[in-house]
Every structure is written in C-alpha cells, then in structure tokens.
C-alpha positions in Angstrom: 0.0 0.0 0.0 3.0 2.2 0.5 4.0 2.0 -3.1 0.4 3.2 -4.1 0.4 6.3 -1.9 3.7 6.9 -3.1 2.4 7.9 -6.4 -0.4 9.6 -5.0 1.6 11.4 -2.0 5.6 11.2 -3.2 6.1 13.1 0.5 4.1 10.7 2.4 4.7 7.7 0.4 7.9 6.7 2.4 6.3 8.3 5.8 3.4 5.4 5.2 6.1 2.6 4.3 
C-alpha cells in the first residue's frame, strides 16, 4: 500500500512505508 500512496503522496509515500 505504501508503493500506491507513493504515487499519489511522493512526501508521504515513504512516511506510510
């Protein structure tokens, strides 16, 4: 799921992984 809000959220897309 991380990978997915990456693309939406590149800033929160590590902060969720």
């Amino acid at each position: 799921m991380g990978v997915s809000t990456a693309i939406i959220t590149p800033h929160e897309g590590p902060l969720n992984m």
